[in-house]
C-alpha positions, 0 to 999 in steps of 0.5 A, spaced: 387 110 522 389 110 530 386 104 530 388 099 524 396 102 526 394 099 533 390 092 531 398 091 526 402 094 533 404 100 530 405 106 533 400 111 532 405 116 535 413 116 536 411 118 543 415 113 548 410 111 554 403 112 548 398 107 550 392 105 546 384 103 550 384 095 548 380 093 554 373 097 555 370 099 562 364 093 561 370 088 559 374 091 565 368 091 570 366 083 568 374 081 568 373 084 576 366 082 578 368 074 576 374 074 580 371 078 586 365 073 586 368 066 584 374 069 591 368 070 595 364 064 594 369 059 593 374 061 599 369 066 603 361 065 604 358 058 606 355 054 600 348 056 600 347 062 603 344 068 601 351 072 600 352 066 596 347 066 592 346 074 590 355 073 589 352 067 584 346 072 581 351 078 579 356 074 576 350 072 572 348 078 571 355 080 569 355 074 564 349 075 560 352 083 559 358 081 557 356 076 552 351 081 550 357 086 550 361 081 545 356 083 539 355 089 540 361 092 544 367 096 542 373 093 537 376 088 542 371 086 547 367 083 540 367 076 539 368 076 531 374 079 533 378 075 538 375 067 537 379 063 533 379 059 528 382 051 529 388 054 523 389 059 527 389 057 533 393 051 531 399 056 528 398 060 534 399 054 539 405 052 534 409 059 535 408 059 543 412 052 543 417 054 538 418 061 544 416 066 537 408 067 538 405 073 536 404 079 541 397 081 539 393 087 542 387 083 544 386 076 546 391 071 542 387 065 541 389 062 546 386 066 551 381 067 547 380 059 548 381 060 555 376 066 556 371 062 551 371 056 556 371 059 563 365 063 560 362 057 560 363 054 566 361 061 569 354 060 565 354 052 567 356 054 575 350 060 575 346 054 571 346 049 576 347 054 583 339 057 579 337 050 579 339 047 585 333 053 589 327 050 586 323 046 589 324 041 583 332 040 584 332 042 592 337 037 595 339 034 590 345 030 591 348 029 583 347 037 582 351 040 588 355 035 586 356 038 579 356 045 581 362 044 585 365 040 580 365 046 576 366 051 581 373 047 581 374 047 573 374 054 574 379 055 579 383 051 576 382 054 569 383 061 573 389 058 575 392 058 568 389 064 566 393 067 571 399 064 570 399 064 563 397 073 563 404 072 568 408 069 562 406 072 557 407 079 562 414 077 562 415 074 555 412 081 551 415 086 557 408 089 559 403 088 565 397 085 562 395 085 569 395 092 570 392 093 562 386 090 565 386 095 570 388 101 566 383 098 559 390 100 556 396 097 552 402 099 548 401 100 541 
């Protein structure tokens, strides 16, 4: 019953200050690990090396968890919950232009979209880093080329991820920043 007041925004309590779990420890964990590993191995560790290459496997790691995560995990973590249709996005999108969208508790379609596209990337910079240390791809000019394009894609799309959890912090009242910390949001 708590959980389907919550889903609607209600409040399951008067209580002020009551806040409901959304986000999960392994979709916390997988949010930190990937912006911990894409800072370090885009503005630290040299290309290449070996801090570089293990940064690249546990991101790896963390993404092949969290797929999994995403048909079995809790409520909010799972991928039937938050992956929009086309109509919905499309509805969703047009109340943001008029300023009256929806405050949702899980994704909203837009960040579902965003988190769909940088798990993606994420897989195809993981993808190409594999690839360009066997024998078959080493050195090849066309591959270091394409896993840095992608590593940038991410960082511009991180960018807007950021700016967009910053707007909507401040559109809804709440800091969805802290919330991915915390796993936890008001009703």
């Amino acid at each position: 019953m708590a959980h389907r007041a919550a889903q609607a925004g209600e409040s399951s309590s008067p209580a002020e200050g009551v806040r409901v779990r959304v986000w999960d420890p392994v979709v916390r964990l997988f949010h930190w690990t990937v912006v911990a590993g894409c800072v370090l191995n885009l503005f630290i560790l040299e290309d290449g090396d070996l801090a570089h290459e293990v940064v690249g496997y546990t991101i790896a790691a963390a993404l092949l968890i969290r797929v999994v995560w995403g048909f079995i995990g809790s409520p909010y973590a799972r991928f039937s919950q938050f992956v929009p249709t086309p109509a919905r996005l499309a509805g969703y999108v047009g109340a943001l232009a008029r300023g009256n969208e929806p405050r949702l508790l899980g994704h909203n379609p837009a960040g579902a979209v965003m988190m769909i596209a940088l798990m993606v990337l994420l897989a195809g910079v993981c993808l190409t880093g594999w690839m360009s240390t066997l024998d078959a791809f080493w050195g090849e000019e066309w591959l270091e080329e394409l896993h840095e394009g992608i590593a940038n894609a991410i960082l511009v799309l991180a960018l807007l991820h950021a700016a967009a959890a910053l707007f909507e912090s401040w559109r809804h009242r709440e800091n969805l920043v802290w919330a991915m910390v915390t796993g936890r949001k008001r009703p």
